[in-house]
mmCIF file as gemmi writes it, N, C-alpha and C atoms, coordinates in Angstrom:
data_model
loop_
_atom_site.group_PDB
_atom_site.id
_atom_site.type_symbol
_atom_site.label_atom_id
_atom_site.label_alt_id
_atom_site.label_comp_id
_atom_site.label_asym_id
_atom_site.label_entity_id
_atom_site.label_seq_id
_atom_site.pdbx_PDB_ins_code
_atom_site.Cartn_x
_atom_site.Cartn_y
_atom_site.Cartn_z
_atom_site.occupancy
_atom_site.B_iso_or_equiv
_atom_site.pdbx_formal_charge
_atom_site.auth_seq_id
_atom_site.auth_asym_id
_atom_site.pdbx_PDB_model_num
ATOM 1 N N . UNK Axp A 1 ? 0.829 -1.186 0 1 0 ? 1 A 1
ATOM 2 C CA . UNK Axp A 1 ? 0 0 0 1 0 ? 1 A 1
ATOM 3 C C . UNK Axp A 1 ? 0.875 1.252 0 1 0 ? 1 A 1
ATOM 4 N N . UNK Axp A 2 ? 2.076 0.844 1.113 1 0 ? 2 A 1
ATOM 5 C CA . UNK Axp A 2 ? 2.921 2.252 0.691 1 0 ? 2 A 1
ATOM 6 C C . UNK Axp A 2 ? 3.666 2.689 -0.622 1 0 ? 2 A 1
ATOM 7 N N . UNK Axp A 3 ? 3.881 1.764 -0.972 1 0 ? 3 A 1
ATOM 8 C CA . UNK Axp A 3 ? 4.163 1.653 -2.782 1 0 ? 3 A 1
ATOM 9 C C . UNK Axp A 3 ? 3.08 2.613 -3.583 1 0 ? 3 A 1
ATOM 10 N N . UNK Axp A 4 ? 1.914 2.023 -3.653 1 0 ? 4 A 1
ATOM 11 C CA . UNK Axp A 4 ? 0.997 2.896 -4.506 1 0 ? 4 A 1
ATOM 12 C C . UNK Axp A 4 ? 0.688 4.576 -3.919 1 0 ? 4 A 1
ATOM 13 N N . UNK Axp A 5 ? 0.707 4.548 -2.419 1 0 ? 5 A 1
ATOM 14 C CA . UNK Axp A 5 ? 0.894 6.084 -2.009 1 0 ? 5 A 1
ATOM 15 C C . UNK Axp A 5 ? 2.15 6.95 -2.52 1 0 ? 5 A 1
ATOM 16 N N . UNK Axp A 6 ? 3.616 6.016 -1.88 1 0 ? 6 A 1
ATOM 17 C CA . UNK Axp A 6 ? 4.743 6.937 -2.458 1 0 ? 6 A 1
ATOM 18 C C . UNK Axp A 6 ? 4.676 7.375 -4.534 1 0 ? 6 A 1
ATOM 19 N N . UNK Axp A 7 ? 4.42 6.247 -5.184 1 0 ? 7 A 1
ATOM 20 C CA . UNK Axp A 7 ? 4.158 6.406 -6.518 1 0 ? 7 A 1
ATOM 21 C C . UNK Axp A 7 ? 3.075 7.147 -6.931 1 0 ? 7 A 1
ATOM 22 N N . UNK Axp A 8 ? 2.433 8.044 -6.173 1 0 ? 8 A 1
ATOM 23 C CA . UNK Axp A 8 ? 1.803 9.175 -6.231 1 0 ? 8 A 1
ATOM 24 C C . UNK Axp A 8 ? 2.088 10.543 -6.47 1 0 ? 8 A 1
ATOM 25 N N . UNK Axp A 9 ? 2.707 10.569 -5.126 1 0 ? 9 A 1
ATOM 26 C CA . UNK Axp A 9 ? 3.69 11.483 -4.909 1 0 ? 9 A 1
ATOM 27 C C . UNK Axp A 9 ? 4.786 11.404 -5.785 1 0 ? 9 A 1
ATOM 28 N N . UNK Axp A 10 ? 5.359 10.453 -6.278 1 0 ? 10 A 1
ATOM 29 C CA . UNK Axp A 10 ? 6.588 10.956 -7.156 1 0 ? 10 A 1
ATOM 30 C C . UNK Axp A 10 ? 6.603 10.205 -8.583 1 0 ? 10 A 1
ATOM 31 N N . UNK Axp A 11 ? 5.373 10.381 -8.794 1 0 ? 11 A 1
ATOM 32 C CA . UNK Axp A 11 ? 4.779 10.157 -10.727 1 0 ? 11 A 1
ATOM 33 C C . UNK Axp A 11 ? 5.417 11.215 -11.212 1 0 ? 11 A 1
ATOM 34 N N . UNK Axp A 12 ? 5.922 12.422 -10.997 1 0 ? 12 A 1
ATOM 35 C CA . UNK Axp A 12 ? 6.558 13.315 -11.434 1 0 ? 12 A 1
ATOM 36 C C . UNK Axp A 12 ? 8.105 13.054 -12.246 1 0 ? 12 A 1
ATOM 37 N N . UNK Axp A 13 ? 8.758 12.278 -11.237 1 0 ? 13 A 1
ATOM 38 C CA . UNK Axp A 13 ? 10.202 11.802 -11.575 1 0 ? 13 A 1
ATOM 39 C C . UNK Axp A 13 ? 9.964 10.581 -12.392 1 0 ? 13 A 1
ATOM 40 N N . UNK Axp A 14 ? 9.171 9.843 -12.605 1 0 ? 14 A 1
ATOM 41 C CA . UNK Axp A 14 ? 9.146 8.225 -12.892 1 0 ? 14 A 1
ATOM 42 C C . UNK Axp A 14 ? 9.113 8.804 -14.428 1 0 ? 14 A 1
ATOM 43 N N . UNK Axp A 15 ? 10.603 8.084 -15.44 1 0 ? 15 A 1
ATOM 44 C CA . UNK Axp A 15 ? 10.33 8.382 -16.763 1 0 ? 15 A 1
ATOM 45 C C . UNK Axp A 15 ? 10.566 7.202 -17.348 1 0 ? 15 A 1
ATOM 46 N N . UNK Axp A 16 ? 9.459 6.969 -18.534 1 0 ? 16 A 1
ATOM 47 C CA . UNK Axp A 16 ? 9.267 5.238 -19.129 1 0 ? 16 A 1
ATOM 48 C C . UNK Axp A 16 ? 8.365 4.935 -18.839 1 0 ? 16 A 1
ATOM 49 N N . UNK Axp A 17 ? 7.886 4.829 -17.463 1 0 ? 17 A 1
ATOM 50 C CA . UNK Axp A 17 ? 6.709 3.441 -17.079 1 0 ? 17 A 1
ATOM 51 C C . UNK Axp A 17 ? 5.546 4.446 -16.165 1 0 ? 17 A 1
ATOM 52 N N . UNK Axp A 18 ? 5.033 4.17 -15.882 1 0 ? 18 A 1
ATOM 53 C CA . UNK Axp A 18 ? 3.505 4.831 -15.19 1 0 ? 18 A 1
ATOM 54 C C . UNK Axp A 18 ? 4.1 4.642 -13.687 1 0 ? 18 A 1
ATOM 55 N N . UNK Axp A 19 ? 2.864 5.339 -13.351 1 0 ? 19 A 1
ATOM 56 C CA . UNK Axp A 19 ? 2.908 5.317 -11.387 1 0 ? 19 A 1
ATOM 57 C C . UNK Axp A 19 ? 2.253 3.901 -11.126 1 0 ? 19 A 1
ATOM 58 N N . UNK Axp A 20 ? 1.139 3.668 -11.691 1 0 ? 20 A 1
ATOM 59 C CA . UNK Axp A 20 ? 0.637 2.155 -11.737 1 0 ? 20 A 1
ATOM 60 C C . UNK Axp A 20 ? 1.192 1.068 -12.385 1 0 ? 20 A 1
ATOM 61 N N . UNK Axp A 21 ? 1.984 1.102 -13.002 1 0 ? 21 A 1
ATOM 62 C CA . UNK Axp A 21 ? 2.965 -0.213 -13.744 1 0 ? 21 A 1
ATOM 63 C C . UNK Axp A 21 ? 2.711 -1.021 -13.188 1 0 ? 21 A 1
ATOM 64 N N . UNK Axp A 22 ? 2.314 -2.092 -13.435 1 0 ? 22 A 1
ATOM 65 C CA . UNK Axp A 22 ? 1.813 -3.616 -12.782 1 0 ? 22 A 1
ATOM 66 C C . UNK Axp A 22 ? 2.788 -4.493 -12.858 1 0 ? 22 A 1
ATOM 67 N N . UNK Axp A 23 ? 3.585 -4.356 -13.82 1 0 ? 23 A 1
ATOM 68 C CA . UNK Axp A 23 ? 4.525 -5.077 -14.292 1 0 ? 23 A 1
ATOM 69 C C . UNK Axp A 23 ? 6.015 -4.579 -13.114 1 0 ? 23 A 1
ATOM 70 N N . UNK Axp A 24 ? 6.409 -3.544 -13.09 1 0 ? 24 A 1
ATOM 71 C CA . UNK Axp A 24 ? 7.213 -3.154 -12.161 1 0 ? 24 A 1
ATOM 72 C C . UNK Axp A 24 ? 6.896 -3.688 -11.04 1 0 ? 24 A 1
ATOM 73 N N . UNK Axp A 25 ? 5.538 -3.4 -10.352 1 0 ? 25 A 1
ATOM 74 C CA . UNK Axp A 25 ? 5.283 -3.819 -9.335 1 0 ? 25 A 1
ATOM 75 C C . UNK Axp A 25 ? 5.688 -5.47 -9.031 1 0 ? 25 A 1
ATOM 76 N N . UNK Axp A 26 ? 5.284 -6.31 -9.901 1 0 ? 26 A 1
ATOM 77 C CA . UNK Axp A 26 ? 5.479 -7.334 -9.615 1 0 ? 26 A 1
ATOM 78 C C . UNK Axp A 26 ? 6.832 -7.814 -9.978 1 0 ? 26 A 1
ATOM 79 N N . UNK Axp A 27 ? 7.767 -7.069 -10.655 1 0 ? 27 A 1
ATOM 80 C CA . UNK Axp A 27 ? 8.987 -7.388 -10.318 1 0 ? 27 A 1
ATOM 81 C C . UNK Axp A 27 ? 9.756 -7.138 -9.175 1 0 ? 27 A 1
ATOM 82 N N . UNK Axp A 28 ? 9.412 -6.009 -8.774 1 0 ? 28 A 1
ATOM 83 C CA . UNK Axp A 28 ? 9.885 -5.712 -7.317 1 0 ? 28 A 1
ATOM 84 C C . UNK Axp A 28 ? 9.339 -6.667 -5.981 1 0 ? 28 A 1
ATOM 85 N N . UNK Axp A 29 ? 8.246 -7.001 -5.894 1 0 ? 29 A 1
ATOM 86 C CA . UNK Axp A 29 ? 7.728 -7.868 -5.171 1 0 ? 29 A 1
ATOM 87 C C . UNK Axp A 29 ? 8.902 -9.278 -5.312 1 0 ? 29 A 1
ATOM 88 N N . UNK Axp A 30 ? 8.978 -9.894 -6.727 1 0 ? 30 A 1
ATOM 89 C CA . UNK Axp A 30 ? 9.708 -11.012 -6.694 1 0 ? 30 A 1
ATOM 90 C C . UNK Axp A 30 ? 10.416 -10.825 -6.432 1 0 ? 30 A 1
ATOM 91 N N . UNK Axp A 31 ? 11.627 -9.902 -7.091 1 0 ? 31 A 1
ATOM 92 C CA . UNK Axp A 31 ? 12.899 -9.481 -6.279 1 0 ? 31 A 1
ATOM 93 C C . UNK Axp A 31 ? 12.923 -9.333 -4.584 1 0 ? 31 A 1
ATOM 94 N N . UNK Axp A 32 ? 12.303 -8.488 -3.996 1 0 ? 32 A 1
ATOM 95 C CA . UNK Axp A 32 ? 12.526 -8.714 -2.443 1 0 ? 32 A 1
ATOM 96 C C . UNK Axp A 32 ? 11.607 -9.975 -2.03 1 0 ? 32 A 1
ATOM 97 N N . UNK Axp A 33 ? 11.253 -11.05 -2.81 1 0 ? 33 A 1
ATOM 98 C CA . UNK Axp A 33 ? 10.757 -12.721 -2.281 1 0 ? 33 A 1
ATOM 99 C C . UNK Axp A 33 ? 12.054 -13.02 -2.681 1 0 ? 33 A 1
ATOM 100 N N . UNK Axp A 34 ? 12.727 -12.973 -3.475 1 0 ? 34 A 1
ATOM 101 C CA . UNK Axp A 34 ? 14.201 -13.65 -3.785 1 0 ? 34 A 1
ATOM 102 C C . UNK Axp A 34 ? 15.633 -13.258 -3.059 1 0 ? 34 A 1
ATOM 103 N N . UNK Axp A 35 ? 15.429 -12.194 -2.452 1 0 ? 35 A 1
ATOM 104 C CA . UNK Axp A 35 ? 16.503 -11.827 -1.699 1 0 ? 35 A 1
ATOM 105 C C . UNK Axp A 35 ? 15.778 -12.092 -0.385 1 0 ? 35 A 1
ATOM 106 N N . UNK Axp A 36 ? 14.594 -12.404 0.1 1 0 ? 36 A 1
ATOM 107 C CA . UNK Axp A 36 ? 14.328 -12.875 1.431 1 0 ? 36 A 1
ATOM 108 C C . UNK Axp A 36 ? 14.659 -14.149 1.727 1 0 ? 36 A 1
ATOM 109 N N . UNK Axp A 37 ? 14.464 -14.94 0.577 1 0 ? 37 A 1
ATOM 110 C CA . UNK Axp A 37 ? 14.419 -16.484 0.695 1 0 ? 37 A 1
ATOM 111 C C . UNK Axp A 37 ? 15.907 -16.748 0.873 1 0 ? 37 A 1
ATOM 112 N N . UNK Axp A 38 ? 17.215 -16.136 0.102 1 0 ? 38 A 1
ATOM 113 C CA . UNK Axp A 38 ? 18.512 -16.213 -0.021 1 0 ? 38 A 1
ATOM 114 C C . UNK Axp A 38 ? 18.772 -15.857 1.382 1 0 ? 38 A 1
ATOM 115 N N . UNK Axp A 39 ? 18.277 -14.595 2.086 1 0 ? 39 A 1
ATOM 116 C CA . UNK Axp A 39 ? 19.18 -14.09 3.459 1 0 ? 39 A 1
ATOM 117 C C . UNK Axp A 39 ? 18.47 -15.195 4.543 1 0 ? 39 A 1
ATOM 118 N N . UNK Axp A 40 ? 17.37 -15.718 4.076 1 0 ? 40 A 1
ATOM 119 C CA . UNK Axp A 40 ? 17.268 -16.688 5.724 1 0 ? 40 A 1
ATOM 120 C C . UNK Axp A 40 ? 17.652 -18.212 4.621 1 0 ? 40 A 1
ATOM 121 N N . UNK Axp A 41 ? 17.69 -18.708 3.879 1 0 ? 41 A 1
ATOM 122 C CA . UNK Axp A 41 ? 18.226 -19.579 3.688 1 0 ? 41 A 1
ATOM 123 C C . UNK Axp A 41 ? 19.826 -19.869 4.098 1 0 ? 41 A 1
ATOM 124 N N . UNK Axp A 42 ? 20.559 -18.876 3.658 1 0 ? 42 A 1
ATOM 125 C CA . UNK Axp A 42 ? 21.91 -19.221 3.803 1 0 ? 42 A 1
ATOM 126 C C . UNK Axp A 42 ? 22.383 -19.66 5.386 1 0 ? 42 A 1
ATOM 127 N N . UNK Axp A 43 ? 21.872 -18.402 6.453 1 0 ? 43 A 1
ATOM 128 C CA . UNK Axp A 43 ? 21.978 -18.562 8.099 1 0 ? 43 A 1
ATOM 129 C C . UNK Axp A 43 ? 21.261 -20.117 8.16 1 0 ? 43 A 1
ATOM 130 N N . UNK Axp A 44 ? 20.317 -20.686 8.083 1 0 ? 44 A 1
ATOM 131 C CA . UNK Axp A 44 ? 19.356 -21.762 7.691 1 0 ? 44 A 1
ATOM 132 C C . UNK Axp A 44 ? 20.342 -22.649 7.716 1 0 ? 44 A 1
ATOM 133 N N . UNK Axp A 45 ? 21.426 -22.81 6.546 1 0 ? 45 A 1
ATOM 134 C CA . UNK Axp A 45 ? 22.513 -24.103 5.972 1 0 ? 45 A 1
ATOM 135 C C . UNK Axp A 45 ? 23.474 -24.256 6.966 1 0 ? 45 A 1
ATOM 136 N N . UNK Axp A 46 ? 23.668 -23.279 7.766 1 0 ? 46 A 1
ATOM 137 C CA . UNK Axp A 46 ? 24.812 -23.357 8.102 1 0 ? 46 A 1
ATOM 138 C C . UNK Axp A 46 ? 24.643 -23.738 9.43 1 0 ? 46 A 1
ATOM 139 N N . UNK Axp A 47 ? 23.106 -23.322 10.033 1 0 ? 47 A 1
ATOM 140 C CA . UNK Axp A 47 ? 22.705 -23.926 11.273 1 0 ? 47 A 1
ATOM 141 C C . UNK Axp A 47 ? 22.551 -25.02 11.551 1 0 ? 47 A 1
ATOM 142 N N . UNK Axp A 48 ? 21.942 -25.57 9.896 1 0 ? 48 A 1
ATOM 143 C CA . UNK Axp A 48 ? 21.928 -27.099 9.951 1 0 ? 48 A 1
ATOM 144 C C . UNK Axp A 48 ? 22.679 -28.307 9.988 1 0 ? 48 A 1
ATOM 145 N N . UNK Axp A 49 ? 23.812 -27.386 9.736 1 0 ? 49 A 1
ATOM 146 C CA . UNK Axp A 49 ? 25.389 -28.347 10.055 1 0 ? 49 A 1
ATOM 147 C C . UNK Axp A 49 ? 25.934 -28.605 11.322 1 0 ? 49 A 1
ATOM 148 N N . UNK Axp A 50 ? 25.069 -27.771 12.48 1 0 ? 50 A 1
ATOM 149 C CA . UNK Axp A 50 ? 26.2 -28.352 13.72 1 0 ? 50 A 1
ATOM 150 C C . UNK Axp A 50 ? 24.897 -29.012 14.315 1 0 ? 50 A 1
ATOM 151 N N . UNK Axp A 51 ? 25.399 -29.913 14.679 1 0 ? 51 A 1
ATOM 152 C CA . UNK Axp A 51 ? 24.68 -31.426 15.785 1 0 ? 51 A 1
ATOM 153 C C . UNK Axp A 51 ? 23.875 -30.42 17.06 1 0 ? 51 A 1
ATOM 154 N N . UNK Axp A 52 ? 22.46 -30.624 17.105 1 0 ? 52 A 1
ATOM 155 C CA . UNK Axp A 52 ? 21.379 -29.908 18.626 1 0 ? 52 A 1
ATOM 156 C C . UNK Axp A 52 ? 22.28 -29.786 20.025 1 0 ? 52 A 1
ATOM 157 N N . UNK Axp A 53 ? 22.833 -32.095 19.643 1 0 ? 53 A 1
ATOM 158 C CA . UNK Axp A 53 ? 23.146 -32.199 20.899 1 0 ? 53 A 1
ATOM 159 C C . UNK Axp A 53 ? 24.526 -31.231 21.414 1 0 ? 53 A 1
ATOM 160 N N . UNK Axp A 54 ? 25.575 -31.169 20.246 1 0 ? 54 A 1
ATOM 161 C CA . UNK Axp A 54 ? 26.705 -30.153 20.665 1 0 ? 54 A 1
ATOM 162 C C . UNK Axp A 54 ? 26.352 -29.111 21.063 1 0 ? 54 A 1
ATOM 163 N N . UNK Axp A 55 ? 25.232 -28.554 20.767 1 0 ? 55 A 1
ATOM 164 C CA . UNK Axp A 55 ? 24.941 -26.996 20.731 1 0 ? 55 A 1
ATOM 165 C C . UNK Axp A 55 ? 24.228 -27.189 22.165 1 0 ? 55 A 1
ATOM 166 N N . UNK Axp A 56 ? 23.471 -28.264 23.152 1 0 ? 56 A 1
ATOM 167 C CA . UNK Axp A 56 ? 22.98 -28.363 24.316 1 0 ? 56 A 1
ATOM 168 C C . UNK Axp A 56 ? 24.508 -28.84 24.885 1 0 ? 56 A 1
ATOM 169 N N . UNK Axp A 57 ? 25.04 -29.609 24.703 1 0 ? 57 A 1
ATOM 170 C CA . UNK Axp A 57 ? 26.024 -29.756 25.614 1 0 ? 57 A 1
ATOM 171 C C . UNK Axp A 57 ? 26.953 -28.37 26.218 1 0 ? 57 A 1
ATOM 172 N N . UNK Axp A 58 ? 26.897 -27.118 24.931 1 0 ? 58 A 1
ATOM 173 C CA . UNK Axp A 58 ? 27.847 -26.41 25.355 1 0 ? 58 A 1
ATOM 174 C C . UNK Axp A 58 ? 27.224 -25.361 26.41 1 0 ? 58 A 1
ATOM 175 N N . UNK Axp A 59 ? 25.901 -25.471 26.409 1 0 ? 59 A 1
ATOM 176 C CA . UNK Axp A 59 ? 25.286 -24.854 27.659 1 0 ? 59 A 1
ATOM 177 C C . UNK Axp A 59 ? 25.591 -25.336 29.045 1 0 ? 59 A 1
């Protein structure tokens, strides 16, 4: 929603594509689903490599 408010306000600067571009929109959406999935995946791999029980024992 803040997307379609700020692209209100600055339809002025936007040159090429509209304030409503549907198409932009939904590239930007995928792009930050693809850089979300990458930043908790990677922490994710690497957690999954050390053993529960080591990680309780060192408590």
């Amino acid at each position: 929603m803040g997307a379609f408010w700020a692209s209100r306000l600055l339809s002025q600067f936007l040159y090429g594509i509209e304030a409503w571009d549907l198409a932009t929109y939904l590239a930007m959406a995928a792009a930050l689903l693809g850089l979300s999935a990458i930043a908790s995946y990677l922490p994710a791999q690497q957690a999954g490599r050390v053993s529960p029980t080591e990680v309780l024992m060192e408590d």
